[in-house]
DSSP file (Angstrom, degrees, kcal/mol; ACC not computed):
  #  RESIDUE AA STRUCTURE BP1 BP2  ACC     N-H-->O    O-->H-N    N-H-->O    O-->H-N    TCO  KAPPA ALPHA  PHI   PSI    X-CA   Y-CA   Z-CA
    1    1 A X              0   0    0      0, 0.0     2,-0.3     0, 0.0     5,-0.0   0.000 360.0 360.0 360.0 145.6   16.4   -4.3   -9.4
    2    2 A X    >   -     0   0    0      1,-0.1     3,-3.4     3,-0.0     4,-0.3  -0.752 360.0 -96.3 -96.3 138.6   15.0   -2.5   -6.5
    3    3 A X  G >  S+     0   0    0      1,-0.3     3,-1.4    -2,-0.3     7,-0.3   0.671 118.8  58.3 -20.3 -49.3   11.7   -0.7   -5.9
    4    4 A X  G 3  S+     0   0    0      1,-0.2    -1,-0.3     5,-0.1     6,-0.1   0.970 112.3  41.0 -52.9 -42.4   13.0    2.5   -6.7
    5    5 A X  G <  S+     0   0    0     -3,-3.4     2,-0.6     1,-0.1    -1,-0.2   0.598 104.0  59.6 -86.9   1.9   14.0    1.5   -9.8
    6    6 A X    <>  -     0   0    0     -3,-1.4     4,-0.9    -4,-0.3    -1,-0.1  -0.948  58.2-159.7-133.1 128.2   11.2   -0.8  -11.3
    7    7 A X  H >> S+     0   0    0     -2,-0.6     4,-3.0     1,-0.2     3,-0.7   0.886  92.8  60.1 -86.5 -21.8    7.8    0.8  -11.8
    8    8 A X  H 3> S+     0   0    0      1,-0.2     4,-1.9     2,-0.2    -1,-0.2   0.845 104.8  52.3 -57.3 -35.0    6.1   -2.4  -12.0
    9    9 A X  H 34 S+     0   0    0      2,-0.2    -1,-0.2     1,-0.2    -2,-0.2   0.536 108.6  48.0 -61.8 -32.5    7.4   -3.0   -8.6
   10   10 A X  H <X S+     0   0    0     -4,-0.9     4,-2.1    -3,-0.7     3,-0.3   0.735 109.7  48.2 -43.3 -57.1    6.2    0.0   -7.3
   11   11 A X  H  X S+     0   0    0     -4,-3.0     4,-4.1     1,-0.2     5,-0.2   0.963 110.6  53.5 -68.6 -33.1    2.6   -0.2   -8.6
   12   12 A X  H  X S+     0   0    0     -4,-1.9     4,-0.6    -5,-0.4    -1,-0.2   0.818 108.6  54.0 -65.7 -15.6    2.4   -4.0   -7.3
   13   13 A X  H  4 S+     0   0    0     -3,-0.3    -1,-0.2     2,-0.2    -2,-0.2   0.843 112.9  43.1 -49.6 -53.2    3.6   -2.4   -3.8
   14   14 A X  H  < S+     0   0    0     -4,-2.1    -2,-0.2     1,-0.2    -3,-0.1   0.877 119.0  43.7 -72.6 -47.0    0.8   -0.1   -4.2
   15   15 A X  H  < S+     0   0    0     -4,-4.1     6,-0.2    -5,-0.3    -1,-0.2   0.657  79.2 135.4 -68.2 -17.9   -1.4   -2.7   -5.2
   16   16 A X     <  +     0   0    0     -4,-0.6     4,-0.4    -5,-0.2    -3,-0.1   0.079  44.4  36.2 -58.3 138.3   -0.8   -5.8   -2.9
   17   17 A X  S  > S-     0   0    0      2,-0.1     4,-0.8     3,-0.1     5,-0.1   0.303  79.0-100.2 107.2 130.9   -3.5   -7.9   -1.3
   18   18 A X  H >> S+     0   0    0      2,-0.2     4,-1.9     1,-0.2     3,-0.8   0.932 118.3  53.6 -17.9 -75.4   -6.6   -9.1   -2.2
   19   19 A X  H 34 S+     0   0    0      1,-0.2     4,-0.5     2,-0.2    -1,-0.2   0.844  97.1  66.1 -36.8 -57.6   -8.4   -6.5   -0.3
   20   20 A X  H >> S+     0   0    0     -4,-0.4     4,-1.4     2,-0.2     3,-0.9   0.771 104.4  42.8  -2.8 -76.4   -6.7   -3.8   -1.8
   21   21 A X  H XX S+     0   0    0     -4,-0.8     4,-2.7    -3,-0.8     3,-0.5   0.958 112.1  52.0 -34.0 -64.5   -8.1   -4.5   -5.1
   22   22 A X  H 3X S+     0   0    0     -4,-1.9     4,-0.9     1,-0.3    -1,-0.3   0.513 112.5  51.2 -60.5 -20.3  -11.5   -5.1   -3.9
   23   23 A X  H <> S+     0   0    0     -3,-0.9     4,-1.4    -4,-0.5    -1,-0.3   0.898 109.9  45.3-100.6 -48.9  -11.2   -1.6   -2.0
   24   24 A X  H XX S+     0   0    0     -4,-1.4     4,-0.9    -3,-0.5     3,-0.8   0.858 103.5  65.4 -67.3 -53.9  -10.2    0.3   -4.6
   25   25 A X  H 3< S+     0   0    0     -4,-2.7    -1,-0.2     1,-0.2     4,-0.2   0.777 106.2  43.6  -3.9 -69.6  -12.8   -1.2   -6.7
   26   26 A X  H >< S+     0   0    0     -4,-0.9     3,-0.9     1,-0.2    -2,-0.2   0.680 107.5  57.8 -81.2 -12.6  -15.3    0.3   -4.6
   27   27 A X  H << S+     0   0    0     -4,-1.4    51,-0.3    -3,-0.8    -2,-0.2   0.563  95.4  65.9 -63.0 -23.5  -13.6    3.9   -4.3
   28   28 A X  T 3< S+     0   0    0     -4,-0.9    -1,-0.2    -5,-0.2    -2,-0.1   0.876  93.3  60.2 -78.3 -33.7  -13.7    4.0   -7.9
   29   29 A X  S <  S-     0   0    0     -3,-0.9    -1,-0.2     1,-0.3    -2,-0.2   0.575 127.1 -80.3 -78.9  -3.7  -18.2    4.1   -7.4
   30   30 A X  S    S-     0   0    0     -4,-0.2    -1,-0.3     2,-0.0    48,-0.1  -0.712  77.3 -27.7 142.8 160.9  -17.7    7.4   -5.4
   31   31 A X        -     0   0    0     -2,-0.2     2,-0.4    -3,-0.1    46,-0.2  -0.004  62.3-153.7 -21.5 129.4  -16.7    8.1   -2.1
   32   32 A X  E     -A   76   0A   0     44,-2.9    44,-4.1    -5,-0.0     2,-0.3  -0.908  17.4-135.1-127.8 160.9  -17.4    5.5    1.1
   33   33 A X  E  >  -A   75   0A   0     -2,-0.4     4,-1.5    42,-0.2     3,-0.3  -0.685  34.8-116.3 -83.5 150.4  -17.9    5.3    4.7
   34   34 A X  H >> S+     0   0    0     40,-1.0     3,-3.0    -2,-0.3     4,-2.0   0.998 119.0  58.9 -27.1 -68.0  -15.9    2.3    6.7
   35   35 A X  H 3> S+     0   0    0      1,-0.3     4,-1.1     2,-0.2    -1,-0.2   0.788 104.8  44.1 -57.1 -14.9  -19.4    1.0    7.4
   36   36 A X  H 3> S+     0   0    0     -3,-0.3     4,-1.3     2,-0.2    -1,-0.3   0.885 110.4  56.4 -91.7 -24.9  -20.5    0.6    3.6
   37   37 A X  H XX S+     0   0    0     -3,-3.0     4,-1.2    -4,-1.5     3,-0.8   0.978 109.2  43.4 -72.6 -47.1  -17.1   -1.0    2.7
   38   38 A X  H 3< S+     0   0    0     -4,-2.0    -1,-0.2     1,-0.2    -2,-0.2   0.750 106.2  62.3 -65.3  -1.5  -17.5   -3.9    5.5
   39   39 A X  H 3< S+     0   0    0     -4,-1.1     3,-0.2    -5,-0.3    -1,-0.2   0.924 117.9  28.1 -64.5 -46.6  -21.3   -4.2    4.3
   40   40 A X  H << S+     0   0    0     -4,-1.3     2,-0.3    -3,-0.8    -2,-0.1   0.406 119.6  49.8 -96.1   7.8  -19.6   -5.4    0.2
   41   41 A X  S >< S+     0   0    0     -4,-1.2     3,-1.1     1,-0.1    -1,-0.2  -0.661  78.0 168.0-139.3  77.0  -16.3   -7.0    1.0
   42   42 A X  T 3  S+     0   0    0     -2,-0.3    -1,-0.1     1,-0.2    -2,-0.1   0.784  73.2  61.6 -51.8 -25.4  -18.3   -9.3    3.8
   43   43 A X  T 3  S+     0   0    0     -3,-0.1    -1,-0.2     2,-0.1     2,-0.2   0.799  79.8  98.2 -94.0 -34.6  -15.3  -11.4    4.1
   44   44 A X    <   -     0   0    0     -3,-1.1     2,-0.3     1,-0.1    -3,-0.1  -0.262  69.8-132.9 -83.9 114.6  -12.7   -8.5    5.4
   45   45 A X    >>  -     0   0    0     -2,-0.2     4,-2.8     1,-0.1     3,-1.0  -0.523  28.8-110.0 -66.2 122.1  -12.1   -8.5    9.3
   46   46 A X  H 3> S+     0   0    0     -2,-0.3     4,-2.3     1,-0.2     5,-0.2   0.834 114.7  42.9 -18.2 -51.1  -12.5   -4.8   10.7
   47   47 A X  H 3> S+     0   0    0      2,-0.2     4,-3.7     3,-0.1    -1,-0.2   0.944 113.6  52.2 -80.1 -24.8   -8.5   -4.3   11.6
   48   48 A X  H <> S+     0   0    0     -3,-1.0     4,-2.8     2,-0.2     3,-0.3   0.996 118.2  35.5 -88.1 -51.6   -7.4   -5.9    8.3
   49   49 A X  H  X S+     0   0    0     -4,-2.8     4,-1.6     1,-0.2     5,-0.4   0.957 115.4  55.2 -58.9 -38.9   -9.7   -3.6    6.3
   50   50 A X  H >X S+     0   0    0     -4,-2.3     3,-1.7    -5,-0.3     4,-1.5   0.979 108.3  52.0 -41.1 -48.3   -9.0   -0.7    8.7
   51   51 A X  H 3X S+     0   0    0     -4,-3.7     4,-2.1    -3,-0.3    -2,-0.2   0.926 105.1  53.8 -69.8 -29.2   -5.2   -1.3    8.0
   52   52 A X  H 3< S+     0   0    0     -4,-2.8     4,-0.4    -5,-0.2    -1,-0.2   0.584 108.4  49.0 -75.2   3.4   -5.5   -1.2    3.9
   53   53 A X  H XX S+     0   0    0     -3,-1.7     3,-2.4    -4,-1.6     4,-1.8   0.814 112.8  48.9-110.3 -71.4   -7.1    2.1    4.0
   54   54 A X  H 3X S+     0   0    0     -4,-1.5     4,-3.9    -5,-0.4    -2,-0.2   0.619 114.8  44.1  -6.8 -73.7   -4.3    3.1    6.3
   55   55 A X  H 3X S+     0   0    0     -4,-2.1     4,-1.5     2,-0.2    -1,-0.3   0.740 114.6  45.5 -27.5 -49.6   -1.9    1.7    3.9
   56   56 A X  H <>>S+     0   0    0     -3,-2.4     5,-1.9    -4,-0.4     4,-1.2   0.915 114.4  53.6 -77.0 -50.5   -3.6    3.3    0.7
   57   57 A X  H ><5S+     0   0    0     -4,-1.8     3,-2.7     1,-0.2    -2,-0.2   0.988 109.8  52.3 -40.5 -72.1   -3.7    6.8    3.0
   58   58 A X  H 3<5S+     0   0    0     -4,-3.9    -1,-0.2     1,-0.3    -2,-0.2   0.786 111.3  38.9 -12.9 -65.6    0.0    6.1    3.4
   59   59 A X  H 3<5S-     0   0    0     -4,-1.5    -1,-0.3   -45,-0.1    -2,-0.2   0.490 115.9-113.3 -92.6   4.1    0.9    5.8   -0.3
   60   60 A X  T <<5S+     0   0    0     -3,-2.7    21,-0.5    -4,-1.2    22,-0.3   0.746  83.5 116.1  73.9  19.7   -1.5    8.5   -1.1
   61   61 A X  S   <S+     0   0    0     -5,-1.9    18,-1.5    20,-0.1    21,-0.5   0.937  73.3  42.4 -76.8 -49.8   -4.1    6.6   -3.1
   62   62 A X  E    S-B   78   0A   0     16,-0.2     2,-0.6    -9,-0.2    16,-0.2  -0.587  75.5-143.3-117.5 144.8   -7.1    6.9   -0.9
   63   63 A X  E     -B   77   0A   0     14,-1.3    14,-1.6    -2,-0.2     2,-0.4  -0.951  12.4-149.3-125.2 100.4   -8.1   10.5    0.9
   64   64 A X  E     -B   76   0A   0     -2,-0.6     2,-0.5    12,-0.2    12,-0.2  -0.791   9.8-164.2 -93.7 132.9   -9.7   10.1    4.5
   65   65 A X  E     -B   75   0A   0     10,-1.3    10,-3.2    -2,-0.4     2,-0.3  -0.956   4.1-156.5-130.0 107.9  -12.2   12.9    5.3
   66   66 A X  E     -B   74   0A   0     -2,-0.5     2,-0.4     8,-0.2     8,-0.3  -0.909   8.5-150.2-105.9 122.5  -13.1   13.2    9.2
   67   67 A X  E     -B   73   0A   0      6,-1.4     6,-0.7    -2,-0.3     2,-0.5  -0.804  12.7-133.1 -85.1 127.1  -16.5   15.0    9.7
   68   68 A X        +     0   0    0     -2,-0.4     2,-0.2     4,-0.2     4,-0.1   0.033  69.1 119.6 -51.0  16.9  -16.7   17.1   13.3
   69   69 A X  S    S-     0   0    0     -2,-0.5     2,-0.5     2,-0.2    -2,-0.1  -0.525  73.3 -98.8-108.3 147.2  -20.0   15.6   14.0
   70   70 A X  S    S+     0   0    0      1,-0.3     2,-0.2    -2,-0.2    -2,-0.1  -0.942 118.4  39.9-103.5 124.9  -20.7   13.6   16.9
   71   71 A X  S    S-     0   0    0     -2,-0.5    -1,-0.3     1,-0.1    -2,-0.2   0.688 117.9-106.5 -55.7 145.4  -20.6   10.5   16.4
   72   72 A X        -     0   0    0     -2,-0.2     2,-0.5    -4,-0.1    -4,-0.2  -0.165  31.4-151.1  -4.6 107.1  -17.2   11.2   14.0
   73   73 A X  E     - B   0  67A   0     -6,-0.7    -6,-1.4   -40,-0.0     2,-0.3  -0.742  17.9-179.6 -87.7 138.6  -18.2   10.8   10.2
   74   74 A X  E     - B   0  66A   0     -2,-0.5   -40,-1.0    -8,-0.3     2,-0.3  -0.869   3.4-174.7-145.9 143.0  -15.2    9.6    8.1
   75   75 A X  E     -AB  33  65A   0    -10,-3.2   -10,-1.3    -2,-0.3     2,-0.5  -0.896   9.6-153.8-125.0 143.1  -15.4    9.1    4.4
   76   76 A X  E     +AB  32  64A   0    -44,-4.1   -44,-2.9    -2,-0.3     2,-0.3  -0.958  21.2 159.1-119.7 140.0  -12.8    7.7    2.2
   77   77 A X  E     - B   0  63A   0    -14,-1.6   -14,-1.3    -2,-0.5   -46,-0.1  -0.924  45.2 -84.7-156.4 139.1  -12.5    8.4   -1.6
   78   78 A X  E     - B   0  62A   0     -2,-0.3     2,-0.3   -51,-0.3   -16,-0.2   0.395  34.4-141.2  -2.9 148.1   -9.8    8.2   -4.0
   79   79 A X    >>  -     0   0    0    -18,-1.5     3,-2.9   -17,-0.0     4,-2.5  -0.841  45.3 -88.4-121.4 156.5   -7.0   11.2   -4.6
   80   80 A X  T 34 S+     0   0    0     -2,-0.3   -19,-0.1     1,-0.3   -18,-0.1   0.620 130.7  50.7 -56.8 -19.8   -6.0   11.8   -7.9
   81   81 A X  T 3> S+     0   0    0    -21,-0.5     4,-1.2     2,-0.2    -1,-0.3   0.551 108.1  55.3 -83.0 -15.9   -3.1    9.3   -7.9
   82   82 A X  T X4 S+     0   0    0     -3,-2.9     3,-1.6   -21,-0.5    -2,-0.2   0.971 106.2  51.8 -69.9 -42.4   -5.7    6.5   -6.6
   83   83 A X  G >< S+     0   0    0     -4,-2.5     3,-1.0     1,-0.3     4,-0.3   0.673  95.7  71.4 -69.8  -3.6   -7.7    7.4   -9.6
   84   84 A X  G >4 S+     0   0    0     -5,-0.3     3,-1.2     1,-0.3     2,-0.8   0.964  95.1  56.4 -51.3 -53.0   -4.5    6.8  -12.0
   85   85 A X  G <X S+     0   0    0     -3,-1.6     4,-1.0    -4,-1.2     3,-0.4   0.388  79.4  94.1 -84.8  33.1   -4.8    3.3  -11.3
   86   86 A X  H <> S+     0   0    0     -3,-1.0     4,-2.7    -2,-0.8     5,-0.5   0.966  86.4  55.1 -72.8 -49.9   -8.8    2.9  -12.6
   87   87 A X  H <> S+     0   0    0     -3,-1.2     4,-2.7    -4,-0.3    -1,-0.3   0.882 107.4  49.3 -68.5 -14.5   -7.7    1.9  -15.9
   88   88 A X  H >> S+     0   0    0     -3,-0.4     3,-2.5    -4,-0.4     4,-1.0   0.966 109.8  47.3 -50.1 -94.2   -5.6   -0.9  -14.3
   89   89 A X  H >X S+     0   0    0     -4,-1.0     3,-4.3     1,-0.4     4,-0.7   0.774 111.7  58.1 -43.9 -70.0   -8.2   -2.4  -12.1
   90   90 A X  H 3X S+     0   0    0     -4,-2.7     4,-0.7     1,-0.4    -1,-0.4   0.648 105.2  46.1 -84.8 -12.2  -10.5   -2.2  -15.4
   91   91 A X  H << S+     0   0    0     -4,-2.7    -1,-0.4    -3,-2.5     4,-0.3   0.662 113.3  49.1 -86.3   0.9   -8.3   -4.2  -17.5
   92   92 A X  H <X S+     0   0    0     -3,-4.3     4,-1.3    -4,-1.0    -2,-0.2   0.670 107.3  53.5 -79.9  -0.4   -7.9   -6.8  -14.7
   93   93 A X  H  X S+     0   0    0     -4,-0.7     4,-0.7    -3,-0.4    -2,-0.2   0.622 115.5  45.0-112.4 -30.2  -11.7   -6.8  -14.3
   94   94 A X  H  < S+     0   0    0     -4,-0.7     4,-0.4    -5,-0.2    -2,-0.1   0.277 112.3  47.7 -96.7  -7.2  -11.6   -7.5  -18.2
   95   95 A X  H  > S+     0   0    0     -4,-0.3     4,-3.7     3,-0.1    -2,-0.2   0.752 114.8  45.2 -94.8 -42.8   -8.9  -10.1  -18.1
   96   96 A X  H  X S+     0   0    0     -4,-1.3     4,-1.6     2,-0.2    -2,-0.2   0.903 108.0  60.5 -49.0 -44.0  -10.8  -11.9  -15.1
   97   97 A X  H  X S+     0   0    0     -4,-0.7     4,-0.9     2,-0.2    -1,-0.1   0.949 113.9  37.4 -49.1 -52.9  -14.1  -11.4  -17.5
   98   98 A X  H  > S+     0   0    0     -4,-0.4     4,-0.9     1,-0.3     3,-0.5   0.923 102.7  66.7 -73.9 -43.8  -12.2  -13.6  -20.2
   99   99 A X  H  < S+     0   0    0     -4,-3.7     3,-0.4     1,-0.2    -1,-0.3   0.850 105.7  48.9 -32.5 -46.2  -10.6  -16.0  -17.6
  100  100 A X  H  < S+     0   0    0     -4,-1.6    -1,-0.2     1,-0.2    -2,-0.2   0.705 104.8  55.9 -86.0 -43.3  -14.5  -16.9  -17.2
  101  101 A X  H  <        0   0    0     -4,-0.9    -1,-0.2    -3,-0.5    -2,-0.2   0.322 360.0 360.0 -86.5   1.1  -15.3  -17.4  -21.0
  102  102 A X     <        0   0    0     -4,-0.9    -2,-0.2    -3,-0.4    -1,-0.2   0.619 360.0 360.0-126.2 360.0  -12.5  -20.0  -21.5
């Protein structure tokens, strides 16, 4: 069956990549700047994280906010469909929790 048709297939669309998670993760504690996300996901090269908030912009999870200010502020925070997926993230963050305890 093809995307269109399988929502699971959809959400995992939405969802793909390590980073992804991990981004979302932190959207969840409130609005962020670029610079605060590469400070907690050390691992994430500048273009790749620039491209998953692109991506997330894209599908309409994540809401980029451009300040007029010199330098350029931009802040990214969640949209009402990003925040559909919380409860998702928090039962993998509670399946991971038990992965740990067995």
């Amino acid at each position: 069956m093809g995307q269109k048709g399988c929502p699971i297939e959809r959400a995992v669309t939405v969802l793909d990549g390590k980073w992804t998670l991990l981004i979302l993760r932190e959207l969840f504690l409130g609005t962020r700047r670029f610079g605060d996300l590469r400070r907690v996901l050390v691992d994430v090269s500048p273009k790749t994280l620039t491209d998953r908030l692109r991506e997330l912009e894209a599908k309409g999870v994540v809401k980029r906010t451009i300040y007029p200010e010199i330098p350029p502020r931009v802040e990214y925070a969640l949209t009402k469909k990003g925040e559909r997926a919380r409860p998702v993230i928090e039962a993998l963050k509670e399946w991971g929790e038990s992965l740990a305890r067995s």
